[in-house]
N, C-alpha and C positions, 0 to 999 in steps of 0.2 A: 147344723148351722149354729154356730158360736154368738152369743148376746153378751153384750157388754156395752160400759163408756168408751168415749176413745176422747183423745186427745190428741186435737187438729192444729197446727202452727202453719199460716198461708203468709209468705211473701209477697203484696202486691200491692199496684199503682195507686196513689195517693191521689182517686176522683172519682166522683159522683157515679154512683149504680155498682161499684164493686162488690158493697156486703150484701147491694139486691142480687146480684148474680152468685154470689157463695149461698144468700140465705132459697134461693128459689131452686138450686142443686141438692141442698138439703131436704128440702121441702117435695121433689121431686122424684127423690129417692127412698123417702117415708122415712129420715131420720130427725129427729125433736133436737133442740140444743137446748142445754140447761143452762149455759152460758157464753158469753161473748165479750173479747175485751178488745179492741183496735188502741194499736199504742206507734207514734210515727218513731224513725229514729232518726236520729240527728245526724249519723254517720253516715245517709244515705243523701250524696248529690241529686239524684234521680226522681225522689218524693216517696220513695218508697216508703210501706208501713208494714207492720206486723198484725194479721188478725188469730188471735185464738183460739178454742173453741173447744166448750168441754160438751159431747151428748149426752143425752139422753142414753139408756140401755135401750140398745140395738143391736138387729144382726150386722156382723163383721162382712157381710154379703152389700146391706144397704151402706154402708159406708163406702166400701168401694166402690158402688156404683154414685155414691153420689162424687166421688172423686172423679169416676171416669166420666161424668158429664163436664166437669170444669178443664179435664185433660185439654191443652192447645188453647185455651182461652189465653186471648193476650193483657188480661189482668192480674194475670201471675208472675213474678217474677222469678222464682224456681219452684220446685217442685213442693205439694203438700210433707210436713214433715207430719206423720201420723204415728200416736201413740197410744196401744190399747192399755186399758186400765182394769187391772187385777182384783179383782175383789174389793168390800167397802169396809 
């Protein structure tokens, strides 16, 4: 089992209970966030926003499970873009 940060980029709906539904997947899956930035975009009709997310060192195990709990949720607008991060 692989430990490390990753880095999370989420696509999704601009309203209330979103980053409690990201943070409670997190949370469910036993991985820490060290940080978090929600930034809207302008270029999105929809209300779309971007949430970031850098963790905590975790296993590569709990991150995907805390992905595969938000899989199908309709506060996504596509897919998590996930980025592991290499050494400090």
């Amino acid at each position: 089992h692989r430990a490390g940060r990753s880095y999370i980029r989420f696509a999704v709906a601009d309203r209330p209970g979103v980053l409690a539904e990201i943070t409670a997947a997190m949370r469910d899956a036993g991985v820490s966030i060290e940080s978090l930035i929600q930034k809207g975009r302008a270029d999105s009709p929809e209300g779309e926003v971007l949430v970031a997310m850098v963790t905590h060192e975790a296993p590569e195990s709990a991150v995907a499970e805390a992905l595969r709990l938000l899989e199908g949720s309709p506060i996504l607008s596509a897919a998590p873009l996930v980025m592991h991060i290499l050494g400090d």
